[in-house]
N, C-alpha and C positions, 0 to 999 in steps of 0.2 A: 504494500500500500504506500501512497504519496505519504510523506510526511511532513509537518508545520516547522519554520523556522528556530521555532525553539528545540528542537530534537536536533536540527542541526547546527545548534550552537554549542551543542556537550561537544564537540568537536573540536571547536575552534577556543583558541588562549587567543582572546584578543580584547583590546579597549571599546569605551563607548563608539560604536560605530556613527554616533551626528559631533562625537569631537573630535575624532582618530585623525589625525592631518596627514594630507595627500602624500602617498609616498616620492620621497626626492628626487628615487630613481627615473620616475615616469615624467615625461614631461609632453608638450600636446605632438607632438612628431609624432613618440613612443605610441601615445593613446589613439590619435588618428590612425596607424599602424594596425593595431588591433581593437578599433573600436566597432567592429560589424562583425554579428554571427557568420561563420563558413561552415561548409561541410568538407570532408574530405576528398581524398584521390586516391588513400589505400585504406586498408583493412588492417590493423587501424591506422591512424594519422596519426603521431602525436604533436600534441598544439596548446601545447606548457610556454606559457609566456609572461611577463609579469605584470603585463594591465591584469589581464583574467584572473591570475592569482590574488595582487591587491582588491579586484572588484568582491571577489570571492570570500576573502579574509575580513573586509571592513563592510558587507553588505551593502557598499553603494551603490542605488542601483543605477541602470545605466543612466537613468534621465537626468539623473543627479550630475553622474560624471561629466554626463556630454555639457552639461550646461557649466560648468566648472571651467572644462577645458576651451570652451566655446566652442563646442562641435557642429558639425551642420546641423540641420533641420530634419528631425526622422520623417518627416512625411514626404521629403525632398530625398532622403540618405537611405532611407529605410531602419530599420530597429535598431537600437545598440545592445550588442551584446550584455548580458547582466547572468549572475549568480541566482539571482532572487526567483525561485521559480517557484511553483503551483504544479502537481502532481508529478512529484521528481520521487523517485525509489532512494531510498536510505540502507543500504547492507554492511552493518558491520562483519568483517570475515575474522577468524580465529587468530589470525597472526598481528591483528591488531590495524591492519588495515580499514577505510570505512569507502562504498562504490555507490556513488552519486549517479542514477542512470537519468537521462534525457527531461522532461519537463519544461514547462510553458514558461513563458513571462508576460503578467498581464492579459485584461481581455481583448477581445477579436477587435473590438475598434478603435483600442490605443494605437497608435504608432507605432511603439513597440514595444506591439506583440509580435512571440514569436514561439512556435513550437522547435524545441531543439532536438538533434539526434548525435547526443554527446555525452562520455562519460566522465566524472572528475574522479579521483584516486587523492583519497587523504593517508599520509602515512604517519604512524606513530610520530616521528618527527617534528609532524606537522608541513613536511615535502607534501606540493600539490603539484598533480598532472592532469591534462584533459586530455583527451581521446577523441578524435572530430573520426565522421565516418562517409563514404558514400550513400545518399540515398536511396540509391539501389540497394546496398548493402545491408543498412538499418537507417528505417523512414523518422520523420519528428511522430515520437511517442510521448505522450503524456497521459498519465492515472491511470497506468498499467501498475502491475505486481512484478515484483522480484522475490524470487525465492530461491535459497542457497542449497545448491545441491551436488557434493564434492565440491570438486572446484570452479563449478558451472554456478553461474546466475539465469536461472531462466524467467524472461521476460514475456507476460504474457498481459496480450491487450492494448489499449489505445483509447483515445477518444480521437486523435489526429484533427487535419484541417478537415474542414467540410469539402465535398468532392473528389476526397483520397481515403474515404474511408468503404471497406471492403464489403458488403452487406450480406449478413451470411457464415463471414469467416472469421476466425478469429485468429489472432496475432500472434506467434511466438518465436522469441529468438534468445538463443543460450551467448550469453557471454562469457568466454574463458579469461578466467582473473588471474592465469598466467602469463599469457602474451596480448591481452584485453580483445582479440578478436571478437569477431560476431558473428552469427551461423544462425542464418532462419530454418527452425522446426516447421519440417511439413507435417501437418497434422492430418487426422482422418477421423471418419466416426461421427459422434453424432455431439456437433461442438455447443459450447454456449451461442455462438455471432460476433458480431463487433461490439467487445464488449470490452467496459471503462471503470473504473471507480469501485472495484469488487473486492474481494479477500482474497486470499491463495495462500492454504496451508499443508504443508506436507505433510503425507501420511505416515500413521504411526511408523511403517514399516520400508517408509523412504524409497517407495516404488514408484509413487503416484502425488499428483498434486490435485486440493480439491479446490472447487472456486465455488463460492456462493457471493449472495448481494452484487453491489453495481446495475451499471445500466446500462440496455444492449439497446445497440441503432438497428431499428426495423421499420422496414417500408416508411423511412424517410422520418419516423419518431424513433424519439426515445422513450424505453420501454423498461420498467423496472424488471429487473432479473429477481423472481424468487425459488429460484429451484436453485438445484447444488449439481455443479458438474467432476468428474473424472479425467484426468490426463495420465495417461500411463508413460511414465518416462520414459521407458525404453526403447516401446514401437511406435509410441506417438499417436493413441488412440485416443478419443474420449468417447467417454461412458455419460449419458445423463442419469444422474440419482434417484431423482425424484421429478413428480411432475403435477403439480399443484395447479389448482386451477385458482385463475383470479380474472375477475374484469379493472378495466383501467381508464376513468373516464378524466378531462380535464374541461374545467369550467372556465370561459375567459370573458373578458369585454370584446364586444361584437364590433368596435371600434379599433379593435387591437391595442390599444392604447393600455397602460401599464394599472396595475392594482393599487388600492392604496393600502393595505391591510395593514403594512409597518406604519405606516404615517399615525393610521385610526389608534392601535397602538399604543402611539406615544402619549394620547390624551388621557392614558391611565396611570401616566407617568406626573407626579407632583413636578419634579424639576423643571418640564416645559412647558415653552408660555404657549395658553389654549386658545387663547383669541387669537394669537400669530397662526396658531397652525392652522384652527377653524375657517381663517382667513384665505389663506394658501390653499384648504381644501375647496373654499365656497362655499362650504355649507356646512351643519351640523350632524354628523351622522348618527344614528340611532344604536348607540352604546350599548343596550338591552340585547341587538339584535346582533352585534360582535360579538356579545361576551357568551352568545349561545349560538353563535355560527358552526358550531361541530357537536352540534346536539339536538341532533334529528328526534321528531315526535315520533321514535319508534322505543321500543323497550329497550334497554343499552346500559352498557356498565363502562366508565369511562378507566381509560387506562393511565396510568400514574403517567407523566410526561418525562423524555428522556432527556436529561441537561444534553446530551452530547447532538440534539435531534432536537434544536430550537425552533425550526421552523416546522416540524413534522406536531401531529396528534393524533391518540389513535383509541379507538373504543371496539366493543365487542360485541356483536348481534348472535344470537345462539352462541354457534361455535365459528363462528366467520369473524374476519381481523379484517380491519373499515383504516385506513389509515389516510388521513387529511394532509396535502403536504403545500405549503405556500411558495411561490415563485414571483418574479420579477411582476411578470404580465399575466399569471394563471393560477389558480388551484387544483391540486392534480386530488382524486380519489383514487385511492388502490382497496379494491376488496378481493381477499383474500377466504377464501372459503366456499362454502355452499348458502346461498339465500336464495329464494323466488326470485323471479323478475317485476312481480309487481313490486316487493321491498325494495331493489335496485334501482327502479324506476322514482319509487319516494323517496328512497336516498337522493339521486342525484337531482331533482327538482326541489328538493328542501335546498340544500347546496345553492343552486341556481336563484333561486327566488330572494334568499337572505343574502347574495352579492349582490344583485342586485339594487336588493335597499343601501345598501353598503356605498356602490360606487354614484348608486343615483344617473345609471347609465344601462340599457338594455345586452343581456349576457346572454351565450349561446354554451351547450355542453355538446361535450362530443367524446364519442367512447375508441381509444386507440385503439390497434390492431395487436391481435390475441398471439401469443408467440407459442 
């Protein structure tokens, strides 16, 4: 799994990175030099230099730097390379080594953003190396899994750009943490998809790897994964575990235009001034009708909330799992289980009706495609 900036800080011996002063070595030559992501020409590249190491060590990210050095305009230059990434793999290895594999900087309409296809190598020492790769070889992956297996890392999965992702198949490639190569596993059998943001743990008996959670790209949505799949190391088969049924609907403004759920929110919050916010919404929304937005007129047992799963809620009908999950511009329902369709039917127009009142704006549901 991706991991958060603070796991990657047990790593690094370094100072406040907003007062660390610019290393002396580097000067704008230096930095223009290596201020744009590359990929490689061999299998591997190595492309240890000391901008990437400095950006790496003091977490500057690149906007920072470029603006520092007066670099050109990324919208003119394109992204600048940065450390600072969003679903990048963390493996600590036994000899004390730590393998930083690929991961995003920023989203899709920064500047720069940029999905990489790069490894970094932390050593005891505190020596840092990257590894740039062919495209061909190994494509930008990000909120894939690594899992250590001998001296193999095997990376499975992707969220990638839009347009390069495979539909159907899913990703795997072994990195050797001997000479850092890269080697795509062809796989066979009956795979998860193009799948992002999931688990991967090795089995007891170190044969096989399992994937559960994350989210698979299908027929052009993304589709929560809740089954559990099988990879068998050796010949490269997957097995699917389990096959659970669930429907998957997403409620949005018919306008396309974004939700306001955080904003409504914050009016429960003392700290914020309520006349500014109410002001900036337009209107007053009806509080009553938030505060029991995930509390369908059906018989239901509400489920404790998971701190790690702020935007998610989820309650229980019979034995079926109803799970409400909030987004930018939509609210997703994932039901999990066996109900009637009349119940699914009242589920999702309770849903629909109370955003409604919400955004004070006409909302459409529409139920994804069944994996």
């Amino acid at each position: 799994m991706s991991q958060s900036w603070d796991y990657f800080d047990r790593y690094w011996e370094r100072d406040d990175p907003i007062t660390l002063p610019p290393n002396p070595v580097i000067n704008k030559e230096l930095y223009l030099k290596w201020r744009s992501p590359r990929t490689g020409k061999k299998n591997p590249e190595k492309a240890s230099n000391p901008v990437w190491t400095w950006l790496a060590r003091t977490r500057i990210c690149g906007y920072t730097a470029n603006k520092h050095f007066d670099g050109p305009d990324s919208l003119e230059a394109g992204p600048v390379w940065s450390a600072h990434r969003f679903g990048q793999s963390i493996t600590p290895l036994p000899d004390g080594r730590v393998i930083f594999v690929a991961g995003e900087h920023e989203d899709h309409y920064d500047p720069d953003f940029y999905i990489y296809n790069d490894v970094f190598v932390l050593y005891p020492d505190k020596k840092f190396d990257v590894y740039i790769y062919p495209r061909s070889v190994f494509p930008p992956t990000d909120f894939h899994s690594a899992t250590l297996v001998g001296d193999e890392i095997i990376v499975i999965g992707s969220l990638g750009y839009h347009g390069q992702r495979d539909e159907g198949v899913t990703q795997v490639f072994s990195l050797n943490t001997g000479d850092f190569s890269m080697r795509r596993i062809q796989t066979s059998g009956d795979m998860p998809g193009w799948i992002h943001n999931h688990t991967a743990t090795l089995s007891d008996d170190r044969t096989s790897i399992i994937l559960s959670g994350g989210t698979v790209f299908h027929q052009q949505n993304l589709i929560d994964n809740i089954n559990e799949w099988s990879l068998d190391i050796r010949s490269g088969r997957w097995t699917r575990l389990s096959k659970h049924t669930c429907q998957q609907w997403v409620v949005f403004r018919r306008d396309k235009e974004r939700i306001h759920l955080f904003d409504i929110s914050m009016l429960e919050q003392p700290v914020f001034e309520r006349k500014k916010l109410i002001k900036e919404l337009g209107y007053e929304p009806d509080m009553n009708v938030f505060r029991n937005l995930y509390e369908p007129d059906i018989e239901h047992m509400k489920i404790p909330d998971d701190k790690d799963a702020w935007s998610q809620k989820f309650i229980k009908i019979n034995e079926a799992i109803v799970r409400y999950k909030e987004g930018m511009s939509s609210v997703e329902m994932l039901i999990k289980g066996e109900l009637s369709q009349d119940m699914i039917d009242s589920l999702v127009a309770d849903l629909k009706n109370k955003l409604e009142i919400l955004e004070r704006a006409p909302c459409s549901a529409k139920q994804m495609p069944a994996l």
